[in-house]
C-alpha positions in Angstrom: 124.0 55.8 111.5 127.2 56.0 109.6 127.8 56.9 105.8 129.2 54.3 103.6 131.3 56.6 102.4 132.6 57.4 106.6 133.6 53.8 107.0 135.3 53.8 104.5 137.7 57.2 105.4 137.8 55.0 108.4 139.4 52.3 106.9 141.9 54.3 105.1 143.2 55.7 108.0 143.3 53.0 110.6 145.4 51.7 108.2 147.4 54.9 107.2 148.2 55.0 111.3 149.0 51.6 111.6 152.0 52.3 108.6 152.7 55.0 110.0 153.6 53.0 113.4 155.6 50.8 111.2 157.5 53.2 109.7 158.3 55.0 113.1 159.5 52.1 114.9 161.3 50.6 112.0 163.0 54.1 111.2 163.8 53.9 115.1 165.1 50.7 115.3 167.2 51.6 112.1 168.8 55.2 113.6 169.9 53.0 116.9 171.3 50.1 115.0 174.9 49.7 116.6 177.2 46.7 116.9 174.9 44.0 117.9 177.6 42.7 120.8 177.1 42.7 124.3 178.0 45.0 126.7 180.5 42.9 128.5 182.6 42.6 125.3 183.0 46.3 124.7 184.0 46.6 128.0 186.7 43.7 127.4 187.9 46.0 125.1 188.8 48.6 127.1 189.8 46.3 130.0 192.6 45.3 127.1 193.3 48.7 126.4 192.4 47.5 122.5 190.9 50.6 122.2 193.2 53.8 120.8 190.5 56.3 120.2 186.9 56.6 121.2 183.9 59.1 121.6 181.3 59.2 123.9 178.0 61.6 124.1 176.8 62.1 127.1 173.5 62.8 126.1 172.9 60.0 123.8 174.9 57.3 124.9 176.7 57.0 121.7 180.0 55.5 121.7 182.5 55.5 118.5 185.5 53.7 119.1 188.7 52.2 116.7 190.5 49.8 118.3 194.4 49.2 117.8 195.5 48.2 114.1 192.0 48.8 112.8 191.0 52.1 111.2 187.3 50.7 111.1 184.9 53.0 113.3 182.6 51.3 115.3 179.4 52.6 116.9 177.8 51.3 120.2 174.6 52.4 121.9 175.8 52.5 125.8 172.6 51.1 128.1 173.6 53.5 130.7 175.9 56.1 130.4 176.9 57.1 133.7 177.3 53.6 134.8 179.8 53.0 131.7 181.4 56.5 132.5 182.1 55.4 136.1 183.8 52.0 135.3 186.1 54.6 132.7 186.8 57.2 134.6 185.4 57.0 138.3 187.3 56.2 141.5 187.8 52.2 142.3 187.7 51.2 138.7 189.8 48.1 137.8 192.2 50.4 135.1 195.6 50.7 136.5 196.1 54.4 136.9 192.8 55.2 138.4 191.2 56.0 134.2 191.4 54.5 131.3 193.4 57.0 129.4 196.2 57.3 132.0 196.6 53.1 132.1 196.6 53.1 128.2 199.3 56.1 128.0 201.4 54.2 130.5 201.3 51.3 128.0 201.7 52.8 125.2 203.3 55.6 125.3 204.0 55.6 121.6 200.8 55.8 120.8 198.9 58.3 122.8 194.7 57.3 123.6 192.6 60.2 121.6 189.3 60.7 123.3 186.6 62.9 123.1 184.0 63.8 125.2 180.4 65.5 123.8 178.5 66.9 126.4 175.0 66.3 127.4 173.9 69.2 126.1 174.4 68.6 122.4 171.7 69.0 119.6 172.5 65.8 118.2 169.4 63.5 119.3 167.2 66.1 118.0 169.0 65.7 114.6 168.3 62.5 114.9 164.9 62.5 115.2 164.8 64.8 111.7 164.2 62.3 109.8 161.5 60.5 111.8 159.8 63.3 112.0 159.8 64.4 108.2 158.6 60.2 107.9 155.9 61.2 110.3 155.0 64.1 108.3 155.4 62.5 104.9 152.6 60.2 106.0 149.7 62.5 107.8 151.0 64.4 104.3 149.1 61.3 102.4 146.5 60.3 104.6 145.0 63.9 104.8 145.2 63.9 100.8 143.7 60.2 101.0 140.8 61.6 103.5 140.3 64.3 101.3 140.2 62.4 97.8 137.6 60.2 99.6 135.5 62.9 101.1 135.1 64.4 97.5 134.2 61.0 95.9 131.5 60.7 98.4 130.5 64.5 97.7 129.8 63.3 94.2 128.3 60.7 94.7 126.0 62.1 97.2 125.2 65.1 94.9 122.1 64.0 93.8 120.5 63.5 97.4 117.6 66.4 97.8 119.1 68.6 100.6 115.7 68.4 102.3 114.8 68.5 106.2 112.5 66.5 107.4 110.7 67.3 110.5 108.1 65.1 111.8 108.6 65.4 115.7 106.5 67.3 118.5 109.4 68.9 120.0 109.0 72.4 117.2 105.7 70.9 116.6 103.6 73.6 114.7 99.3 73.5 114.8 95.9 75.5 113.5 97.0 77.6 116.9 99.9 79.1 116.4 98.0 80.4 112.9 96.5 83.6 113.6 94.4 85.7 111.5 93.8 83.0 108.2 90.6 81.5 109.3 89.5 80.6 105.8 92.8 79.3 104.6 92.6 77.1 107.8 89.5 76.2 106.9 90.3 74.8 103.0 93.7 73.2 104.4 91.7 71.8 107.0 90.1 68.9 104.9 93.9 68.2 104.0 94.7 67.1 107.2 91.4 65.1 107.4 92.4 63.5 104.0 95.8 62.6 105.7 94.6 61.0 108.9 92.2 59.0 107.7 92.1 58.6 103.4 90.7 55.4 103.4 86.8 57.0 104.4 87.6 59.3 101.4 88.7 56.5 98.8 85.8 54.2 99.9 83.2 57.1 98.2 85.8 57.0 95.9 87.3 60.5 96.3 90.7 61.2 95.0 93.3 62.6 97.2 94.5 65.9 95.9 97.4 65.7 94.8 99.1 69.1 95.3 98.0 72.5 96.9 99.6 75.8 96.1 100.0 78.8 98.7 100.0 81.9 96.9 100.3 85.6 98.4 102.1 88.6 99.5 105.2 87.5 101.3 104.8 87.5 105.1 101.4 86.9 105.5 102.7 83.1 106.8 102.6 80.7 103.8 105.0 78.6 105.1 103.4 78.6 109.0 100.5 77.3 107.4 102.4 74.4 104.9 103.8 73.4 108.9 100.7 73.4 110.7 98.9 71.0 108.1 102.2 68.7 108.8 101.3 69.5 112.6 97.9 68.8 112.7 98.2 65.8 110.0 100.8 64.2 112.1 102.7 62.8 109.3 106.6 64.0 108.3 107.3 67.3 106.8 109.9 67.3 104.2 110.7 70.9 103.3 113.3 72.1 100.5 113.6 75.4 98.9 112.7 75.9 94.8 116.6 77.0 94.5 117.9 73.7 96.3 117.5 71.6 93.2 119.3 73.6 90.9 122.9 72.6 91.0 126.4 73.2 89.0 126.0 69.5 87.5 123.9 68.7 84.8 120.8 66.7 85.4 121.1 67.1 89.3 118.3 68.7 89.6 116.3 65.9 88.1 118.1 63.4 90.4 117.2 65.1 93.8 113.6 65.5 92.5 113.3 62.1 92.7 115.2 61.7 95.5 113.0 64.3 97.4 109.8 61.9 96.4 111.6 58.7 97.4 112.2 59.7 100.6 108.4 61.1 101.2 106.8 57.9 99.7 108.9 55.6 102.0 107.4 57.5 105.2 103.9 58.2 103.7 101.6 59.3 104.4 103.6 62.8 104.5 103.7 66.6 103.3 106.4 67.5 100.7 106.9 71.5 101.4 108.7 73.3 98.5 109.1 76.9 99.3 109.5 79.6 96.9 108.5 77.3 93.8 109.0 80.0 91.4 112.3 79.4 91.4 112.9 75.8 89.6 108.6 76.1 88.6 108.9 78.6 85.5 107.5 78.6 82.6 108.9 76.7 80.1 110.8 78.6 77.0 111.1 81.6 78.9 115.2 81.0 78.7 117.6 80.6 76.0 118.4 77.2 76.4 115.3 75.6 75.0 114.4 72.0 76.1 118.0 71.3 77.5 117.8 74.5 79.9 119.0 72.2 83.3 115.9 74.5 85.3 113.6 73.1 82.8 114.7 68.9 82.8 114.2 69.8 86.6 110.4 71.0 85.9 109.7 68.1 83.9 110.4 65.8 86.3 108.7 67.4 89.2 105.9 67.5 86.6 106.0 63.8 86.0 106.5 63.0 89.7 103.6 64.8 90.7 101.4 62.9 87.9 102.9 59.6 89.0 101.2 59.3 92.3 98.7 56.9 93.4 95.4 57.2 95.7 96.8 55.3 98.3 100.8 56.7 98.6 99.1 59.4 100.3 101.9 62.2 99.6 100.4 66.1 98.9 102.6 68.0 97.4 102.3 71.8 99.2 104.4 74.9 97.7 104.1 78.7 98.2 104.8 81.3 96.3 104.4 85.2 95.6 104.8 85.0 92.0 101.9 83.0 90.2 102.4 84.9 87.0 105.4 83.1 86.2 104.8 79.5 86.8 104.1 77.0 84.6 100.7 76.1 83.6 101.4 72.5 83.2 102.0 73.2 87.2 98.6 75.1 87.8 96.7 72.1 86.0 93.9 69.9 88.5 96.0 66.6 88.7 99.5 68.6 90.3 98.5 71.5 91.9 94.7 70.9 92.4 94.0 73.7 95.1 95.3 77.2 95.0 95.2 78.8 98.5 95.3 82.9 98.2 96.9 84.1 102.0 96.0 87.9 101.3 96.7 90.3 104.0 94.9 90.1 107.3 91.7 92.3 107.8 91.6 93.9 111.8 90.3 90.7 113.1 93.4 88.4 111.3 95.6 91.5 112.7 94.5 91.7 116.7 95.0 87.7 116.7 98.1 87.9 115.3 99.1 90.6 117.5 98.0 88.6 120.5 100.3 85.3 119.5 103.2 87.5 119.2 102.3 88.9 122.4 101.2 86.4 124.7 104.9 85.7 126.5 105.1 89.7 126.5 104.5 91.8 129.4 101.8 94.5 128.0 101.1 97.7 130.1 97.1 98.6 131.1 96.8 101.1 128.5 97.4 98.9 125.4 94.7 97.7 123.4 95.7 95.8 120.7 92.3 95.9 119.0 93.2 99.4 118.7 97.0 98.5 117.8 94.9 96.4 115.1 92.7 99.1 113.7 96.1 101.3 113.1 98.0 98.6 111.1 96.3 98.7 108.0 98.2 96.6 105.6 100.8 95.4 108.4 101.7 91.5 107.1 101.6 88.9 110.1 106.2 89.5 109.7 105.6 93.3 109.7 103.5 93.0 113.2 105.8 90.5 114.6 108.5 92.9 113.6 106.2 95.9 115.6 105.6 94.1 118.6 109.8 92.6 118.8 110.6 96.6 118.3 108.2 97.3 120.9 110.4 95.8 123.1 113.4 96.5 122.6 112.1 100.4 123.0 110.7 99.1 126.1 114.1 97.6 127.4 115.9 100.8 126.4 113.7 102.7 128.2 113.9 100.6 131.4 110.4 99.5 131.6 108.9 96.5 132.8 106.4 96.0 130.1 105.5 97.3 126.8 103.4 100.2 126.4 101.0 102.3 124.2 103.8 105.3 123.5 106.1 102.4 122.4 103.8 100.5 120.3 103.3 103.8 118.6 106.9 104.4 118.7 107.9 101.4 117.1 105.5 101.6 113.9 106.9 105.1 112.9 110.4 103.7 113.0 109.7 100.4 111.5 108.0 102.1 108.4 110.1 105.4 108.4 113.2 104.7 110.1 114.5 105.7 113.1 115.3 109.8 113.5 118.2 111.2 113.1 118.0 113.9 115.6 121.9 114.7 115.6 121.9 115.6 111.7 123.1 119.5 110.8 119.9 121.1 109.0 120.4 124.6 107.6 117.9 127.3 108.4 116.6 127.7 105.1 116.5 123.5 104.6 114.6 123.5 107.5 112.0 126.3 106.2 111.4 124.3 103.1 111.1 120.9 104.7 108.7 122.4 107.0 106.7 124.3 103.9 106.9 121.4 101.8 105.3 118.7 104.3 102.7 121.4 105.5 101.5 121.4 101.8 101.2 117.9 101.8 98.9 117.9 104.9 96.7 120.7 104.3 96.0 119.0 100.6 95.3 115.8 102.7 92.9 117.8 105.0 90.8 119.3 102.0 90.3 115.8 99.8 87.8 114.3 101.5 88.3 110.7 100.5 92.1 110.8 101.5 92.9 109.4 105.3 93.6 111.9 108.4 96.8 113.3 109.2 98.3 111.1 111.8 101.9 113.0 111.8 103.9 116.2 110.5 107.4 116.1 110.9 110.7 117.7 109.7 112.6 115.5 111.4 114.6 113.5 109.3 113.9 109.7 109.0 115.9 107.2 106.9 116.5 108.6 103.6 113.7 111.3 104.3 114.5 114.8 105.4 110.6 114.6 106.6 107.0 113.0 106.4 103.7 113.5 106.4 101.6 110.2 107.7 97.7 109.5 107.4 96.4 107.3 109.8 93.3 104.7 107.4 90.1 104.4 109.3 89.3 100.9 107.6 90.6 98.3 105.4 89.8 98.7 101.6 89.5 96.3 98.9 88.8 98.8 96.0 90.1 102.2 95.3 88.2 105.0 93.4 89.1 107.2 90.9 88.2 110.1 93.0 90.7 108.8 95.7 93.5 107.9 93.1 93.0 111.8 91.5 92.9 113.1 95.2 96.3 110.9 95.9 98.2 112.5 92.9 96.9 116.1 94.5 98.2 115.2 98.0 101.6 113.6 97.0 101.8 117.0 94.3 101.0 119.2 97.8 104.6 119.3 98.7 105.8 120.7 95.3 102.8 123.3 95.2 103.8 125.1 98.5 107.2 125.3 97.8 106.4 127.3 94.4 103.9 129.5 96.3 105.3 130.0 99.2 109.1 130.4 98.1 108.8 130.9 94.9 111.0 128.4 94.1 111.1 124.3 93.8 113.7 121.7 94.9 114.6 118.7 94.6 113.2 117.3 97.7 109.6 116.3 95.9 111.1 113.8 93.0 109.7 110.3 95.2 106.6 112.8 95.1 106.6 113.2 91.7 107.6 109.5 90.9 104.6 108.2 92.6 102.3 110.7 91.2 103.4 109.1 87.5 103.2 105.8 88.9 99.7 106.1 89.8 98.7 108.4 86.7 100.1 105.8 84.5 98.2 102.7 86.8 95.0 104.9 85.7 95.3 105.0 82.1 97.0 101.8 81.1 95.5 99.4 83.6 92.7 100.4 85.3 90.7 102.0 82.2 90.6 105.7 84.2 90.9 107.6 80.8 87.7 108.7 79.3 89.6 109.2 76.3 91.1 105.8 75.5 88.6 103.9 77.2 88.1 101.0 79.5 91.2 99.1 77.8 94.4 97.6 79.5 98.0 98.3 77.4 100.5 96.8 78.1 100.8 93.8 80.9 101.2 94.2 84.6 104.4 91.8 84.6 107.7 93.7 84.5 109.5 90.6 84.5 111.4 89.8 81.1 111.6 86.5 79.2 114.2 86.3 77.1 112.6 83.2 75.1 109.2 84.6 75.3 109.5 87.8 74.7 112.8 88.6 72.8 110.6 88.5 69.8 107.3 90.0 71.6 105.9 94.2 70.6 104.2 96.2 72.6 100.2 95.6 71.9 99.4 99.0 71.3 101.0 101.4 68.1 102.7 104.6 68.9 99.4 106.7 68.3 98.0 105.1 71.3 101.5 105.7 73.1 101.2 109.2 72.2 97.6 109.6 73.5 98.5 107.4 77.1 101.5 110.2 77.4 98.9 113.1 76.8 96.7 111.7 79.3 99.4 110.7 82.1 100.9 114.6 81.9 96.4 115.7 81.9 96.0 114.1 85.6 98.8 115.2 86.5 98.6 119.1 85.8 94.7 118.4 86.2 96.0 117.6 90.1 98.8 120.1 90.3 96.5 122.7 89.3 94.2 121.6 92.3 97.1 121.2 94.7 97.7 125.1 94.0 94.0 126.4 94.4 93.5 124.5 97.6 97.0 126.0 99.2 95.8 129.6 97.7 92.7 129.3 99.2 93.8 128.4 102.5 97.5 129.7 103.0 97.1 131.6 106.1 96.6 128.0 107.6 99.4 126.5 105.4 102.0 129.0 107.2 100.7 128.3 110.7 101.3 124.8 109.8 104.6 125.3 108.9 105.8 127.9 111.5 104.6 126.1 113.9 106.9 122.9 112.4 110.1 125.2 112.3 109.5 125.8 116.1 108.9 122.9 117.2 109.9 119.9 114.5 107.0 117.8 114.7 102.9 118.0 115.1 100.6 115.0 115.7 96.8 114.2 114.8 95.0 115.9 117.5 97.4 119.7 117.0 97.1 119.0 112.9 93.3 119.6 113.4 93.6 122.7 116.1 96.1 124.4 114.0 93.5 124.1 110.7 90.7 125.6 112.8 92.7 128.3 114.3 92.9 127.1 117.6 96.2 127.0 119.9 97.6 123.7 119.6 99.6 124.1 123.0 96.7 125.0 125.2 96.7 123.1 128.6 94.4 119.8 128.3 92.3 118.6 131.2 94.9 115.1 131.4 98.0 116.0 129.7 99.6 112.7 128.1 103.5 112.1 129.0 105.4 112.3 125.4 108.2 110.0 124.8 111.8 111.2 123.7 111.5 109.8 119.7 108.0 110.7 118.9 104.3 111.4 119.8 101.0 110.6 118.3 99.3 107.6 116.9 100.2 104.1 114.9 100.3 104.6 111.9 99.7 102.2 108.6 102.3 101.5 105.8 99.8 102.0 103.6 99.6 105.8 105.0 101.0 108.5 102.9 104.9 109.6 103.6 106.0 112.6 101.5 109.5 112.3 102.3 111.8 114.6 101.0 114.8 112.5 99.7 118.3 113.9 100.5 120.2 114.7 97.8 
């Protein structure tokens, strides 16, 4: 189908082109104008040797000739030049003398014939054409400009059409299936789709179709995979648009391609609108300086009003995802606009192994991978972060010239996809290397005394990313709560690094400040929000939202006086030299073990689970084991979770 607007740029240039012929052939017609006699009457005048002076180009054909008692030049285009040049000049003419010139010097001797003769060769026709050609140009000059003028009228005009796709065919066709590891999300969206396919049963009992439903949760867990497989399994059109689409340089476009955007869905209904990322034209109202004329907030209103302005039997559900809740508006959370709210949290194992099988199913997967295995190790993975593991799987594979994907490179690719890949080829000084190696043997031996922190997966001094080395702890399960215990025990871990150094070398570095930045983090998570302080209570100061709004809270004070400031400062600095403390007795207690740890790292960079554990119980690490496993050239060991501990040391 054709725009208005492209038949009309049509027009305009069939008809620029057709002007453009004109011109041409006009201009033409013009540049070979010459005496309009025939040829047999110039010839008569040389047969009468009328003619005292002439010029002919050979190239041309152009012929300028005075004749006898007339100083008037005149100008003939010659039809065929060598035919004329013959009768002239070539043998059996009729001029007496065998040439023109020699018969009209023999008669008039007084008066000598001038001639000139211009070669073939001569620039003159494209000189000529000059002009045609700058006529030519002039013209594509004004029909590009036309073209152009047009193309931004129709711009303008076309400025307040939602830039939505629509997607309503089974070629990409997305279902329930290809939705691993959100069984109860499926299972409340799944009554959408009934209410799609058949809304008359439900309006006969006189049940209302709900008019929006909001996905809200971490990013990559599939929010959006899940907006598409309703659309799938529904059957109807999916119109999808981004929050950020709507807003627009122009005043009040927004508010146009709102309505736009619901035109377009009600005229195919039923259908799913899909706005991802709503947070972005959904805020709360006032939270800018421009008040009530803020173009964001004329763009709320009318989503606001279109969403209210549906009827039972348009059956059109608004659907929108989102990570940040906190700052929509509640006039958007209300039942009548957003009546559901769908939480898509993190997958637990079971979510994880299905998701790992999808992504895996047009993979070829060696006999010793287990993915329920792969599952149990990926604590806190999000279904992007395992997609990412398995496609880096692969590509390890491929580089490695296997056939199929293995254990070792599953492994392989979740230590570089959370740490990094190593940089084997960096310069690291002897005594660098004898601190790194101190440092992240202080953080494991601190993990292996607190009992309700995770196992050591992996030691290494080998730097990753932005860390000259790690210490990673491999969770046994997924948790919902943490304890105070664990959060004190997590401040003595991440403070391990920072203890050895002092009692080992008797000196510190700056290698532990993430260390010591997420040691204050949590300290300060335990007194302000969680109500860990046995001093201040079981009372939350402050908010959790670091976002700020300039028309909210330009005015806004903190909720607690300085007194309480004071005392949250006092207790923040108490865990923490509460933990360091502890960090220091358990590494003096046990440091015969904390320099076999670390000696052992100097010689040979890296240690995994199973060596951690010999090396703490004084056994040899290296000893020969019954089926030695074949190591791989990055790494050794076992998955490990983002959610693990990594005491990098950052470089400087």
């Amino acid at each position: 189908m054709i725009h208005k607007n492209s038949k009309g740029l049509i027009s305009y240039l069939i008809f620029a082109a057709v002007i453009i012929i004109i011109l041409v052939v006009s201009l033409r017609g013009l540049l070979n104008t010459s005496e309009t006699i025939p040829y047999s009457e110039v010839i008569g005048y040389f047969d009468r040797l009328e003619v005292s002076e002439f010029s002919l180009n050979l190239g041309s054909g152009s012929l300028k000739y005075v004749l006898r008692g007339d100083e008037t030049v005149y100008t003939y285009k010659v039809p065929n030049v060598s035919i004329f040049y013959s009768e002239l000049f070539g043998e059996g003419n009729h001029f007496e003398g065998g040439n023109y010139r020699v018969a009209y010097n023999s008669a008039h001797p007084e008066s000598p014939l001038v001639y000139n003769e211009i070669p073939a060769s001569d620039s003159s026709i494209w000189l000529n054409l000059i002009p045609t050609l700058l006529m030519i140009g002039v013209m594509v000059f004004l029909a590009v400009s036309m073209s152009r003028s047009i193309s931004s009228a129709g711009k303008i005009n076309s400025v307040g059409k939602a830039n939505v796709k629509v997607d309503g065919s089974d070629k990409n066709k997305v279902t329930f299936d290809d939705v691993a590891g959100a069984d109860e999300e499926k299972a409340e969206l799944q009554e959408i789709v009934e209410l799609l396919k058949d809304p008359k049963k439900y309006q006969d009992i006189g049940a209302k179709i709900p008019k929006g439903v909001l996905l809200v949760g971490p990013p990559g867990n599939g929010k959006t995979l899940l907006a598409k497989a309703v659309a799938g399994e529904a059957g109807v059109p999916f119109f999808s648009i981004s929050g950020s689409d709507f807003l627009e340089l122009y005043v009040g476009v927004g508010a146009a391609r709102v309505r736009d955007l619901f035109d377009q869905a009600k005229k195919s209904a039923p259908s799913i609108i899909f706005i991802d990322e709503i947070d972005a034209v959904g805020r709360r109202r006032g939270a800018g300086l421009g008040g009530g004329h803020d173009e964001r907030e004329q763009t709320l209103n009318q989503l606001l009003v279109e969403m209210d302005g549906f009827e039972i039997n348009e059956s059109v559900i608004v659907m929108a995802a989102t990570n940040r809740r906190d700052v929509l508006d509640p006039a958007l959370l209300r039942p009548g606009r957003f009546d559901r709210q769908v939480y898509v949290n993190y997958p637990d194992i079971t979510g994880r192994e299905a998701i790992l099988k999808v992504h895996s199913k047009n993979k070829p997967l060696a006999p010793d991978v287990d993915l329920k295995d792969v599952a149990a190790a990926t604590v806190g993975f999000t279904g992007a972060d395992l997609a990412n593991l398995i496609n880096e799987a692969a590509l390890l594979a491929v580089k490695r010239g296997k056939k199929a994907i293995t254990a070792q490179d599953l492994n392989d690719a979740s230590i570089k996809v959370i740490a990094g890949p190593e940089k084997k080829s960096r310069v690291v000084l002897p005594e660098e290397k004898r601190l790194t190696a101190y440092h992240e043997a202080g953080h494991a031996v601190c993990h292996f005394y607190c009992p309700t922190q995770d196992k050591v997966s992996e030691v290494s001094i080998i730097p990753r990313g932005a860390a000259g080395g790690y210490t990673m702890a491999l969770p046994e399960h997924d948790k919902t709560y943490i304890s105070r215990t664990e959060m004190n025990e997590n401040i003595v871990v991440l403070l391990g690094g920072r203890a050895a150094e002092k009692l080992i070398l008797d000196d510190i570095s700056t290698g532990a400040s993430n260390d010591i930045e997420r040691a204050t983090d949590t300290a300060r998570s335990m007194v302000t929000r969680y109500g860990f302080s046995d001093k201040l209570g079981p009372v939350v100061y402050g908010h959790d939202d670091n976002e700020v709004f300039l028309g909210r809270d330009y005015n806004s004070s903190k909720t607690y006086s300085e007194v309480i400031a004071s005392e949250i400062d006092s207790e923040m600095r108490a865990i923490i030299h509460s933990a360091y403390d502890r960090a220091q007795e358990i590494l003096s207690e046990h440091k015969e073990q904390l320099t076999r740890v670390a000696e052992y790292l100097i010689l040979h960079e890296k240690i995994n689970g199973e060596q951690f554990v010999k090396l703490m119980n004084g056994e040899d690490p290296d000893a020969a084991e019954a089926a030695p496993q074949p190591q791989s050239e990055e790494t050794e060991g076992t998955v490990i979770a983002p959610v693990a501990e990594e005491q990098g040391r950052e470089e400087e």
